[in-house]
C-alpha positions as a Markdown table, in Angstrom:
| # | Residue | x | y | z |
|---|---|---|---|---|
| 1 | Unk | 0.0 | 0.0 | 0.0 |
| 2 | Unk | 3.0 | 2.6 | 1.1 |
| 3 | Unk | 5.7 | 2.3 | -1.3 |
| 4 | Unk | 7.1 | 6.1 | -0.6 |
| 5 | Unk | 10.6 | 5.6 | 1.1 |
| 6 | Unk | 10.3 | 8.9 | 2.8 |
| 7 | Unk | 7.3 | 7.9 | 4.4 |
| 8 | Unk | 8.4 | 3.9 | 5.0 |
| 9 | Unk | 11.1 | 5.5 | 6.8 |
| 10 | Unk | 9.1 | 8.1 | 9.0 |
| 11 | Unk | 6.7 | 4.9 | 9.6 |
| 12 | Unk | 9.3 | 3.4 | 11.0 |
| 13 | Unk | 10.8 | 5.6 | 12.9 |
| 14 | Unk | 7.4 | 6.1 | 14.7 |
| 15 | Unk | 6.9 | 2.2 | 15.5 |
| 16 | Unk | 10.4 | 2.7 | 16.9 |
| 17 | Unk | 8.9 | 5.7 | 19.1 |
| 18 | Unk | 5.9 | 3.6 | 20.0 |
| 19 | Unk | 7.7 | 0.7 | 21.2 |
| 20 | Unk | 10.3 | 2.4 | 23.5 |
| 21 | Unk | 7.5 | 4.9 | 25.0 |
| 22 | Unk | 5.8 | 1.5 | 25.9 |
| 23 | Unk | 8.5 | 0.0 | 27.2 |
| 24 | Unk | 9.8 | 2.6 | 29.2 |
| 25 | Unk | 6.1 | 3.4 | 30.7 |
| 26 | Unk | 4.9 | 3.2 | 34.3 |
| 27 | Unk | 2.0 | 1.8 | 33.0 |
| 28 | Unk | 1.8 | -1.6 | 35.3 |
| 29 | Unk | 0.4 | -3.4 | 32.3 |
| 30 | Unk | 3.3 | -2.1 | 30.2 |
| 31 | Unk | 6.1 | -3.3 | 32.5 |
| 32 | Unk | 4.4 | -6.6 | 33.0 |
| 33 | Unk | 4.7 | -7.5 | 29.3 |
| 34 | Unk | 8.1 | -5.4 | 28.3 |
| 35 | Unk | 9.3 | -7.8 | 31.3 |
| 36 | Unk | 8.6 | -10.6 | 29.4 |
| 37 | Unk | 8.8 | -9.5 | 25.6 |
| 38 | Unk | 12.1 | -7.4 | 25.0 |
| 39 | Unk | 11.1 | -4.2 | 23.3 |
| 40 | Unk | 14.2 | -4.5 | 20.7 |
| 41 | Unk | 11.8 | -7.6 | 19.7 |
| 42 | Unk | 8.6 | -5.5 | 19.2 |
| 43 | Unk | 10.9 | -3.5 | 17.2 |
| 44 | Unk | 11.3 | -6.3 | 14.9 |
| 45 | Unk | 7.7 | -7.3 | 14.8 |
| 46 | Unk | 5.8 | -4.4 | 14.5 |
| 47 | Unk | 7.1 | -3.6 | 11.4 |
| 48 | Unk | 7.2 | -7.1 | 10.1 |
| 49 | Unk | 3.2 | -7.1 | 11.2 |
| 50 | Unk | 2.7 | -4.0 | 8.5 |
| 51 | Unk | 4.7 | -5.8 | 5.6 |
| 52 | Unk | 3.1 | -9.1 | 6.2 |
| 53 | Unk | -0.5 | -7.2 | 6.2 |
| 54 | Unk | 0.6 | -5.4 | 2.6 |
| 55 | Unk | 0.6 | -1.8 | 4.1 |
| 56 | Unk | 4.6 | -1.4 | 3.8 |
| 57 | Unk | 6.0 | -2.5 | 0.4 |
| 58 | Unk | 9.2 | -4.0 | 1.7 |
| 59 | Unk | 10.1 | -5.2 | -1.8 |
| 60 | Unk | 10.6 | -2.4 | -3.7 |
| 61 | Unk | 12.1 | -0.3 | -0.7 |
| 62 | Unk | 15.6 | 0.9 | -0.4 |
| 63 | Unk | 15.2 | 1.6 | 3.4 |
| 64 | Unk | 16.8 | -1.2 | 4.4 |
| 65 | Unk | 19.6 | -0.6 | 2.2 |
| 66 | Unk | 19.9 | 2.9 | 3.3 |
| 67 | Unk | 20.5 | 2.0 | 7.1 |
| 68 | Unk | 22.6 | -1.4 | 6.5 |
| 69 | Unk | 25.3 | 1.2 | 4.5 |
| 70 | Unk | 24.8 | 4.2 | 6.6 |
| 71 | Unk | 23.4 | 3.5 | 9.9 |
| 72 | Unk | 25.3 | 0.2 | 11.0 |
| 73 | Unk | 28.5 | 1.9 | 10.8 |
| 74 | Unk | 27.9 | 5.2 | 12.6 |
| 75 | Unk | 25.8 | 2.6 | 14.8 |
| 76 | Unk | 28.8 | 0.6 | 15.5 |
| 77 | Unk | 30.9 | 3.2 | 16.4 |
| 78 | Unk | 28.7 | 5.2 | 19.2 |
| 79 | Unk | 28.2 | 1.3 | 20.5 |
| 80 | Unk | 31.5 | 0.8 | 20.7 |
| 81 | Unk | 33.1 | 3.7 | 22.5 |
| 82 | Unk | 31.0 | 3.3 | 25.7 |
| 83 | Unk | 33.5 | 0.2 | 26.4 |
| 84 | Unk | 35.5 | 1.0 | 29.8 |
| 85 | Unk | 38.3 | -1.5 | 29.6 |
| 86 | Unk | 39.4 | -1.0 | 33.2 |
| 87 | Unk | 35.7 | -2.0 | 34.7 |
| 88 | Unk | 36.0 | -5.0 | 32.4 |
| 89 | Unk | 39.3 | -5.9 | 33.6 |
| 90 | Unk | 37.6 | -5.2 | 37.3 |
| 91 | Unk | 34.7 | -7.8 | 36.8 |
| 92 | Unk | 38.0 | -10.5 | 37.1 |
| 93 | Unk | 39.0 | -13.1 | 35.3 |
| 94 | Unk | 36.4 | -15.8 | 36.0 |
| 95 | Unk | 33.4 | -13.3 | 34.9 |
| 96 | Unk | 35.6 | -12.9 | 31.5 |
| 97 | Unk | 36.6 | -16.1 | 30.9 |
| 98 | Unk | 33.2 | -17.6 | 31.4 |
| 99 | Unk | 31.9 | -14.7 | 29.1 |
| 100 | Unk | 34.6 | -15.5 | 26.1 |
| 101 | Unk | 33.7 | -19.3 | 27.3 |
| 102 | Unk | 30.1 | -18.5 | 26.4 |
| 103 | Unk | 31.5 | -16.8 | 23.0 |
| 104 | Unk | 33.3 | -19.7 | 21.7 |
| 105 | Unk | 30.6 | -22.0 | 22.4 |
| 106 | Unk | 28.5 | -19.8 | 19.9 |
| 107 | Unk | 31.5 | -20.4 | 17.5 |
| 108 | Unk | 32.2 | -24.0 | 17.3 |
| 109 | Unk | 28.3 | -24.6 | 18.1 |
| 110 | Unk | 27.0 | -23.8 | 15.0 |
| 111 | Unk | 29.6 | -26.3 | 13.3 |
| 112 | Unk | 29.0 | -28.7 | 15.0 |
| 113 | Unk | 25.4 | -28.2 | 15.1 |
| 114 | Unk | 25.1 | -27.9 | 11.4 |
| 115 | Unk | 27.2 | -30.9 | 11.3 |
| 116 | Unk | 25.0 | -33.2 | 12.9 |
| 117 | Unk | 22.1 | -31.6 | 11.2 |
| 118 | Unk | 23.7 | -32.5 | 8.2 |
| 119 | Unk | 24.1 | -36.4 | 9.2 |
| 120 | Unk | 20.8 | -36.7 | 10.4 |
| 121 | Unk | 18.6 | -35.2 | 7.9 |
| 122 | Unk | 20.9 | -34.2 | 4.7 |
| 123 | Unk | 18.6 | -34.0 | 2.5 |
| 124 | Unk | 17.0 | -30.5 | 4.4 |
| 125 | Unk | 19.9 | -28.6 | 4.8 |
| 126 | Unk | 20.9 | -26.2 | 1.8 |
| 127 | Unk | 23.8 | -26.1 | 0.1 |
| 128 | Unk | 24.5 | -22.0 | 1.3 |
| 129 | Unk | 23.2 | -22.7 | 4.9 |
| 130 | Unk | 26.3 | -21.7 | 6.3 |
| 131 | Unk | 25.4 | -17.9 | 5.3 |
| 132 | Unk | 22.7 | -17.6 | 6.6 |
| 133 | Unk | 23.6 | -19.1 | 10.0 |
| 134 | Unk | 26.3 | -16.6 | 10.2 |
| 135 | Unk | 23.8 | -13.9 | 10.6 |
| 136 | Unk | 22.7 | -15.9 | 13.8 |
| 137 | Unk | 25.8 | -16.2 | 14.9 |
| 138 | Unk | 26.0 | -12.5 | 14.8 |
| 139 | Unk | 22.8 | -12.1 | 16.6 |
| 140 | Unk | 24.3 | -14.5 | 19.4 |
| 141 | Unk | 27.9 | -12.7 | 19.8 |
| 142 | Unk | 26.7 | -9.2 | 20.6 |
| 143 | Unk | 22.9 | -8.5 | 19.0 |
| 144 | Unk | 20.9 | -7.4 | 15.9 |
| 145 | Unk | 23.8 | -4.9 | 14.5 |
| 146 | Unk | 26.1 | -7.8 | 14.3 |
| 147 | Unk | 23.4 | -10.2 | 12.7 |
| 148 | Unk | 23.1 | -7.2 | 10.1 |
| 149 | Unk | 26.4 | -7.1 | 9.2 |
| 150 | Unk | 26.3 | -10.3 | 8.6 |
| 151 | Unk | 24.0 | -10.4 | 6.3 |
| 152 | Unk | 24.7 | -7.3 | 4.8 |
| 153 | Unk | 28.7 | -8.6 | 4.1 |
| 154 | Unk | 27.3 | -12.1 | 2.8 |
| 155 | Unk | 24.5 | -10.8 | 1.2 |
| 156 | Unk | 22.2 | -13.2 | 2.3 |
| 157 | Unk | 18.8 | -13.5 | 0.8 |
| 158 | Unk | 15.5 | -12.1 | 2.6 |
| 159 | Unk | 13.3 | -14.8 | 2.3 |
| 160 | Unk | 16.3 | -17.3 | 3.9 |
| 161 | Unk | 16.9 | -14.8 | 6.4 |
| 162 | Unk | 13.2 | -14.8 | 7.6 |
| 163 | Unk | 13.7 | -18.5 | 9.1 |
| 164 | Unk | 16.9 | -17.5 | 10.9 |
| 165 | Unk | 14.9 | -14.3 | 12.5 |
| 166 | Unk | 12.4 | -16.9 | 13.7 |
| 167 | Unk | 15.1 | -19.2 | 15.3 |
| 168 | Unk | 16.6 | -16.4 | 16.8 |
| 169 | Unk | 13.4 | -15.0 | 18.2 |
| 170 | Unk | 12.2 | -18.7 | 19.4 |
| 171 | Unk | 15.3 | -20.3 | 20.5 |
| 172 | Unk | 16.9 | -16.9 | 22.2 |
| 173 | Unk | 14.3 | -16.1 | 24.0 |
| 174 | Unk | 13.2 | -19.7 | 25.3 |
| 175 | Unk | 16.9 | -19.4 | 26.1 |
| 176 | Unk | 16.4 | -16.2 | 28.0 |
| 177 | Unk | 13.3 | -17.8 | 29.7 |
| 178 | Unk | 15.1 | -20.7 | 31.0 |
| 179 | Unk | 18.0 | -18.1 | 32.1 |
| 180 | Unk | 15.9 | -16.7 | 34.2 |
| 181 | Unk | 14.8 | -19.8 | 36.1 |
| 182 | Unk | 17.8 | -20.9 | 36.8 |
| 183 | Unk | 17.7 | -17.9 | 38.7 |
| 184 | Unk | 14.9 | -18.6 | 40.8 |
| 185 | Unk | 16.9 | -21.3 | 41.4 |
| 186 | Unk | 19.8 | -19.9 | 42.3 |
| 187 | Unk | 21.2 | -21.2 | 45.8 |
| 188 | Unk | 20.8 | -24.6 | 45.0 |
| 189 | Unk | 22.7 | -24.8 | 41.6 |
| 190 | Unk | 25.2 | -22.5 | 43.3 |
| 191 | Unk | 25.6 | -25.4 | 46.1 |
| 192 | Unk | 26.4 | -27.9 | 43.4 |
| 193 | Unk | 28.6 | -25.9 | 41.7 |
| 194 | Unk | 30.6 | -25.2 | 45.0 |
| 195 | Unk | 30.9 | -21.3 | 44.2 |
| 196 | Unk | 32.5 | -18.9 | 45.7 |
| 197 | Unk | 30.2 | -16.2 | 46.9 |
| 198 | Unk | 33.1 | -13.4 | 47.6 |
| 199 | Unk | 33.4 | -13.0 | 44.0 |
| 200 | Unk | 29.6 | -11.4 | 43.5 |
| 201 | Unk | 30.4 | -10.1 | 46.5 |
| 202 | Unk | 33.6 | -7.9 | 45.1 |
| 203 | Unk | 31.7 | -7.1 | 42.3 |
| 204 | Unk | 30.9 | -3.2 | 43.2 |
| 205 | Unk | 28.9 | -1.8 | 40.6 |
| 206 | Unk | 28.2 | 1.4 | 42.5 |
| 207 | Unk | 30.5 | 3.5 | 40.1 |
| 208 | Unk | 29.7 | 1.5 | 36.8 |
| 209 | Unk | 26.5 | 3.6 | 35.8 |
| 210 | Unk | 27.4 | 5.7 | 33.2 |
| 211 | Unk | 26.7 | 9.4 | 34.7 |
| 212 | Unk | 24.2 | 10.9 | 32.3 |
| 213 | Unk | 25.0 | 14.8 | 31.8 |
| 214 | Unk | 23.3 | 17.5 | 30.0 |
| 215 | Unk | 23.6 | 17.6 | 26.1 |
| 216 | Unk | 23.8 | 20.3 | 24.2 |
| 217 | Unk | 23.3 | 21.5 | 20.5 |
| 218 | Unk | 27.3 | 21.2 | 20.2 |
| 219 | Unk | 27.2 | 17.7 | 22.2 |
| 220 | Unk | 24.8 | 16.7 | 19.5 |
| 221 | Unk | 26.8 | 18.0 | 17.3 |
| 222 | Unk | 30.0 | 16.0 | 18.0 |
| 223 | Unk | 27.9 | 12.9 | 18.6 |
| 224 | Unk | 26.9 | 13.1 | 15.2 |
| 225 | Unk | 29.9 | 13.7 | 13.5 |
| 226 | Unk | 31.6 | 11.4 | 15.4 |
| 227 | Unk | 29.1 | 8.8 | 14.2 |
| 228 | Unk | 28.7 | 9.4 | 10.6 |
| 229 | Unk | 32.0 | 11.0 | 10.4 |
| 230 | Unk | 33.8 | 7.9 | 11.5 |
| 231 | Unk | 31.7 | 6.1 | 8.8 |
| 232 | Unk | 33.1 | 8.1 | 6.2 |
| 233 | Unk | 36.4 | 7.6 | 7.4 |
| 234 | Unk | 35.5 | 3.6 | 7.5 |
| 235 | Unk | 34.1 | 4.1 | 3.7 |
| 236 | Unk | 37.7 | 6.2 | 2.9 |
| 237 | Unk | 39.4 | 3.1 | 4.1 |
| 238 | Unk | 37.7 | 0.5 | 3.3 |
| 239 | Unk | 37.1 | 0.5 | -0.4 |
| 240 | Unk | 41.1 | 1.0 | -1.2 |
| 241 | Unk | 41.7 | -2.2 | 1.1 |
| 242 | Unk | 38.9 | -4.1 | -0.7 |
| 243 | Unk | 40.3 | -2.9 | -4.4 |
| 244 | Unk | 43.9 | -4.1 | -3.3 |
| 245 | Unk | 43.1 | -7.9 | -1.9 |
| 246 | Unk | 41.2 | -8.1 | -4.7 |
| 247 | Unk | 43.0 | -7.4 | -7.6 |
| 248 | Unk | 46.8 | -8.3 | -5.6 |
| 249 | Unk | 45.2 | -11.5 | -3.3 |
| 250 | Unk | 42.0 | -12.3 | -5.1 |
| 251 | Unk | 41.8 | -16.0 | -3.4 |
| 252 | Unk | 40.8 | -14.1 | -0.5 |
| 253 | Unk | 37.4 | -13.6 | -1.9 |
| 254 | Unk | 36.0 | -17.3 | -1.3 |
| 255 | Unk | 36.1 | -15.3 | 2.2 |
| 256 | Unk | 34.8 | -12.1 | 1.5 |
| 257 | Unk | 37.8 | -10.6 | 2.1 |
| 258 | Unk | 37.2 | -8.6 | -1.3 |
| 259 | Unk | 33.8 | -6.7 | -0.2 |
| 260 | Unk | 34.2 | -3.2 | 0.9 |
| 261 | Unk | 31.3 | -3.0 | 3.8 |
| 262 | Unk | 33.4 | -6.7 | 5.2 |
| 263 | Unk | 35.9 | -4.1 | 5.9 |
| 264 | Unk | 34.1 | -0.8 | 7.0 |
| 265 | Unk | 32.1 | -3.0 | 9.5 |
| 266 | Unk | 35.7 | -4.5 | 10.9 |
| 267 | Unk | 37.0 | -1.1 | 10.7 |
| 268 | Unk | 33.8 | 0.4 | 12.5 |
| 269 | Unk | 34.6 | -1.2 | 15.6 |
| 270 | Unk | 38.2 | -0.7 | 15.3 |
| 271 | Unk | 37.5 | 3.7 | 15.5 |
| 272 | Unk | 34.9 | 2.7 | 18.2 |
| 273 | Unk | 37.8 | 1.1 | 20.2 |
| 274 | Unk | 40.3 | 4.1 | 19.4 |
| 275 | Unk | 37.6 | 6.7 | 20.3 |
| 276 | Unk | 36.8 | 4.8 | 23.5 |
| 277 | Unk | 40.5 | 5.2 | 24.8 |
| 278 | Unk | 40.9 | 9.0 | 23.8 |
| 279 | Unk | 39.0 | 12.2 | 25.1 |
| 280 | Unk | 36.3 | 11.9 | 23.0 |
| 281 | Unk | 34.8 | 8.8 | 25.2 |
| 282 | Unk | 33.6 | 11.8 | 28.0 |
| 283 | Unk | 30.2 | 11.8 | 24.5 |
| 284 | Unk | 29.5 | 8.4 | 26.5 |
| 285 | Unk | 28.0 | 10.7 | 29.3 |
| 286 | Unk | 26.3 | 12.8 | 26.4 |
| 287 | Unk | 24.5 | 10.2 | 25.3 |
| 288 | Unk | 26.2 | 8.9 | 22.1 |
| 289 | Unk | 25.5 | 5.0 | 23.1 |
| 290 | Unk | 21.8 | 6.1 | 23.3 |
| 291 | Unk | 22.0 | 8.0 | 20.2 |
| 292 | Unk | 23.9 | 4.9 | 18.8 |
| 293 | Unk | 20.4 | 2.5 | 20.1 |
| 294 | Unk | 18.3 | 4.5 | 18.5 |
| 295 | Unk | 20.2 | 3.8 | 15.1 |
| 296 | Unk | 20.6 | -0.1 | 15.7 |
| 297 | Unk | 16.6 | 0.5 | 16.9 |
| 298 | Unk | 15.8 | 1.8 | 13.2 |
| 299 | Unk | 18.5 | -0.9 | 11.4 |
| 300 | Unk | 16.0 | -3.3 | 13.8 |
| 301 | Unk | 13.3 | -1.9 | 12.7 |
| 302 | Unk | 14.3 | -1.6 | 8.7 |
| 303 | Unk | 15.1 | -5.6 | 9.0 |
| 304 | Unk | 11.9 | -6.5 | 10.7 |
| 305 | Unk | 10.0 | -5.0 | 7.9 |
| 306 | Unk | 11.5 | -7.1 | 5.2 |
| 307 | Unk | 10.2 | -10.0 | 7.7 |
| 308 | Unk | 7.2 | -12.2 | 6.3 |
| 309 | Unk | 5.2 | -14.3 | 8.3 |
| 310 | Unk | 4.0 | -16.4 | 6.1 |
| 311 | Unk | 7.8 | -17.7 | 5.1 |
| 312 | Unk | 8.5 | -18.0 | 8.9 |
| 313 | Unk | 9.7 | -21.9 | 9.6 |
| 314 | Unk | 9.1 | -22.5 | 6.1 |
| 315 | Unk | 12.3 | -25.3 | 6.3 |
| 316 | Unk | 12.4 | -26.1 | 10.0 |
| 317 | Unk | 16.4 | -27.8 | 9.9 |
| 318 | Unk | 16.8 | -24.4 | 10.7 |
| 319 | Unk | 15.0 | -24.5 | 14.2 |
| 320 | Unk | 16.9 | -28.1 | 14.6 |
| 321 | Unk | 19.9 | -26.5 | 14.0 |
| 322 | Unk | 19.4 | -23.2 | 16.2 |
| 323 | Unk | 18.1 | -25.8 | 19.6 |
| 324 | Unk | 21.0 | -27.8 | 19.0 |
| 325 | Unk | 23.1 | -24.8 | 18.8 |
| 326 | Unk | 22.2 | -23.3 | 21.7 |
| 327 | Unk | 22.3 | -26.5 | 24.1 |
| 328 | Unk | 26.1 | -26.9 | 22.8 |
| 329 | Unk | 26.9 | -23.3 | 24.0 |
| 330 | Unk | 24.6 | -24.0 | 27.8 |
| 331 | Unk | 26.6 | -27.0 | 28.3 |
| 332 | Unk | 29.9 | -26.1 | 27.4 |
| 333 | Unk | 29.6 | -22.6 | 29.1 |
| 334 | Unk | 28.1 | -24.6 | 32.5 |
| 335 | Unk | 30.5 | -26.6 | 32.3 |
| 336 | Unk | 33.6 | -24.1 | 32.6 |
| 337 | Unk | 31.7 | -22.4 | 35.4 |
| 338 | Unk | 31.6 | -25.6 | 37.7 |
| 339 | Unk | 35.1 | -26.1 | 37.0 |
| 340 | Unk | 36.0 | -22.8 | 38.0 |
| 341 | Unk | 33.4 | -23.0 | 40.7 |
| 342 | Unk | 31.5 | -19.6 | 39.6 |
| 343 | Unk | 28.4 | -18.3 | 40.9 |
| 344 | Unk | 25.7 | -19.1 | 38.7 |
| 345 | Unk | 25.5 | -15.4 | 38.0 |
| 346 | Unk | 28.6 | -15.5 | 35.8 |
| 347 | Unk | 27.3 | -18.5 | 33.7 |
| 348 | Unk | 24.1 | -16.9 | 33.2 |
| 349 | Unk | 25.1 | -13.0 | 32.4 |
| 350 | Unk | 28.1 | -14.5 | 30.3 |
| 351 | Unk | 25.8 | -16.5 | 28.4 |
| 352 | Unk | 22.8 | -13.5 | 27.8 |
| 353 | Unk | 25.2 | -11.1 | 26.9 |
| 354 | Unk | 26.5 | -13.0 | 23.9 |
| 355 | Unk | 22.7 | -14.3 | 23.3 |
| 356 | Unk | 20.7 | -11.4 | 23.9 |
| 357 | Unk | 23.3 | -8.5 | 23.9 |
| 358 | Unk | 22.3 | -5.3 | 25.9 |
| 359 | Unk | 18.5 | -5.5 | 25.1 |
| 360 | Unk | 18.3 | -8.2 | 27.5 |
| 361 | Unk | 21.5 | -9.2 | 29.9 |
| 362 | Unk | 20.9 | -6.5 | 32.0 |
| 363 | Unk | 17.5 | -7.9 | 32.5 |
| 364 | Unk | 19.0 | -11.7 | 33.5 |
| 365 | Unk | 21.6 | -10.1 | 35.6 |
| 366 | Unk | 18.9 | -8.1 | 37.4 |
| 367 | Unk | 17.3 | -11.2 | 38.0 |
| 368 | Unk | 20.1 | -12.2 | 40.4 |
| 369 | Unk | 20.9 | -8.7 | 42.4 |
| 370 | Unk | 19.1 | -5.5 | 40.7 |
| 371 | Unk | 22.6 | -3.6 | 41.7 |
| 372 | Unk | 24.5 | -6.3 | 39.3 |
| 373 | Unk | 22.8 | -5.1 | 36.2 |
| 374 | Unk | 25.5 | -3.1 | 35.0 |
| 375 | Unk | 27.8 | -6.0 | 34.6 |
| 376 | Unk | 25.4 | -7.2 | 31.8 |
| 377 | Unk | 26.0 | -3.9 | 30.1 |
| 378 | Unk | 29.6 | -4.3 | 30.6 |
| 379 | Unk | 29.8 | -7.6 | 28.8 |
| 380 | Unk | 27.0 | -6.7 | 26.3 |
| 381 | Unk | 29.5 | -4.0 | 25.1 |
| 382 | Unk | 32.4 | -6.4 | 24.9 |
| 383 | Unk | 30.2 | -8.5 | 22.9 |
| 384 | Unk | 29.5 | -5.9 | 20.2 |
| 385 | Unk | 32.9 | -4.8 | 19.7 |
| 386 | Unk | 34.1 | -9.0 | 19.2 |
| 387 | Unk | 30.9 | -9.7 | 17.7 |
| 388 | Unk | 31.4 | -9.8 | 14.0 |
| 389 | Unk | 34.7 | -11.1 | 14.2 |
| 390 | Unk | 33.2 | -14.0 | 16.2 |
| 391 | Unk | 30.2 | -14.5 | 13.9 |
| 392 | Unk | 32.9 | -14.4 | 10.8 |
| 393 | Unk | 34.7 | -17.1 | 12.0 |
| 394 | Unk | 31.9 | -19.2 | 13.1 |
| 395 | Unk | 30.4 | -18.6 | 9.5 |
| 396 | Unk | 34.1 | -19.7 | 7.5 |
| 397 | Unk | 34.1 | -22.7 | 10.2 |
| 398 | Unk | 30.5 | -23.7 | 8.7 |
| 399 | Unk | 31.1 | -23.5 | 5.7 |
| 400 | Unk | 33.8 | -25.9 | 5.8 |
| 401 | Unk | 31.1 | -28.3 | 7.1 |
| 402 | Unk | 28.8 | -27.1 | 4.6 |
């Protein structure tokens, strides 16, 4: 019905509105279901809900395109700088090596998973699978801007992508869901595992809120041209770097190696790190991650739209794939923590931080100790910025299955 661009866009944008006024309402009703449905995945829906209904044309749009080239970048970026590498090192290194734990279990997991997918019902799994998986992996090392990138750098289909969006929305948040009660069972798992309780109890997040100050027009300003400028920059770079491996190394492009937006995502997260340790980090306090969610919101928001219901589950190896997945990751990333005789807290924020990213870790950490929430944000952070190199080696792993 709407095929205007300017108006797809300011349709989005508005759903995006809609859903974090909801979410962030002291409406009882409100809270009760943002508590239990994560508002980054009503982003996803809401639009999908108008395409599937005919009143966005999703086909002919170049929205989607728009904010994969221009807004992931600058999105990256403003992610990416509120990392504090001192609080991380803080958190100690059984938090952090249950957390990376967590990580590689999402990289060799989908291997392995697709592997056995592959014995058991070959005839199901397609030929490219390993592409579109990659995405997931994304998803499941740092959140939605990573799964973009993804898909953007292995330009992945729409209507194959649709299936993985479901498996990511069924399996991550049953995943979430049974996160959260282990928590309710807390003391007794953390008997079995023999934990140590002084380490949650060193764990002062007092000072690990970010102290919000007042912007200004030249705050905004900054923010901005920090964001897009840095994309520019990642653009300037980028495209020479492709050009060269591809006409000097051009084996390299089996791997992508040769695709200009491969490279000005790496290099994204690469300024976001440099910015992070210089004096522009004091934007953090401005707002710039903020301004940085509502870009990844509208990237969200863009994908969801291209989402069609009726396609959902339409090959369900997928779903096999993603359940198998995700147990591989639990049990290996358990499994480290009774060895190191963690709190359960570790396993469980470690694990949600890679799965669910910031949209939802803070949530399972709160679950433990509301005054631990910030070490979900922490990790959440550190799983952005390792995200796509994560997801980009899980995805060449898979494909050597594939």
């Amino acid at each position: 019905m709407i095929q205007n661009d300017a108006v797809v866009f300011g349709i989005l944008t508005i759903c995006v509105a809609l859903v974090t006024g909801l979410s962030q309402s002291e409406n009882r009703l409100c809270q009760k279901f943002f508590k239990v449905v994560p508002s980054v995945l009503m982003v996803y829906l809401l639009p999908a809900l108008l395409s599937s209904l005919g009143i966005l044309d999703s086909s002919n749009s170049q929205v989607y395109s728009f904010n994969t080239s221009y807004l992931l970048p600058a999105c990256l970026i403003l992610m990416t700088i509120s990392l504090d590498l001192k609080k991380l090192i803080k958190l100690g290194p059984k938090c952090l090596t249950i957390f990376f734990t967590a990580t590689i279990g999402i990289i060799i997991g989908g291997p392995i998973a697709l592997f056995i997918a592959k014995v058991l019902f070959p005839e199901y799994v397609p030929d490219d699978a390993w592409k579109v998986l990659t995405t997931l992996a994304g998803s499941w090392i740092g959140g939605g801007v990573n799964q973009a990138a993804m898909k953007q750098v292995l330009e992945v289909d729409d209507s194959v992508f649709t299936n993985v969006v479901a498996v990511d929305i069924l399996v991550g948040n049953a995943w979430m869901a049974f996160l959260l009660f282990l928590a309710g069972k807390n003391q007794a798992i953390n008997k079995w595992l023999k934990a140590d309780h002084e380490l949650l109890n060193q764990l002062d997040m007092s000072e690990h809120h970010v102290k919000d100050e007042v912007t200004t027009y030249k705050d905004f300003t900054m923010i901005f041209a920090l964001g897009f400028g840095g994309m520019g920059l990642c653009y300037f770079l980028g495209a020479p770097i492709a050009g060269f491996i591809k006409e000097n190394l051009s084996f390299l492009e089996a791997y992508n190696l040769t695709s200009t937006f491969f490279w000005v995502i790496l290099l994204s997260t690469v300024v976001g790190i440099g910015v992070s340790l210089s004096p522009l980090k004091k934007l953090e306090n401005k707002g710039a991650s903020k301004f940085g969610t509502v870009l990844l919101y509208l990237l969200v928001a863009s994908i969801g739209m291209k989402i069609e219901f009726s396609s959902m589950l339409q090959n369900p190896i997928y779903l096999v794939i993603g359940f198998i997945w995700i147990t591989i990751h639990g049990a290996l990333t358990m499994t480290v923590t009774k060895l190191l005789k963690a709190p359960l807290f570790f396993m469980a924020v470690g694990s949600q931080a890679n799965i669910g990213a910031a949209a939802s870790a803070p949530i399972v950490a709160s679950a433990f100790a509301p005054h631990l929430a910030p070490v979900g944000v922490l990790l959440s952070v550190l799983g952005y910025v390792i995200g796509n190199y994560g997801a980009y080696l899980c995805g060449l792993l898979m494909k050597m299955v594939n």
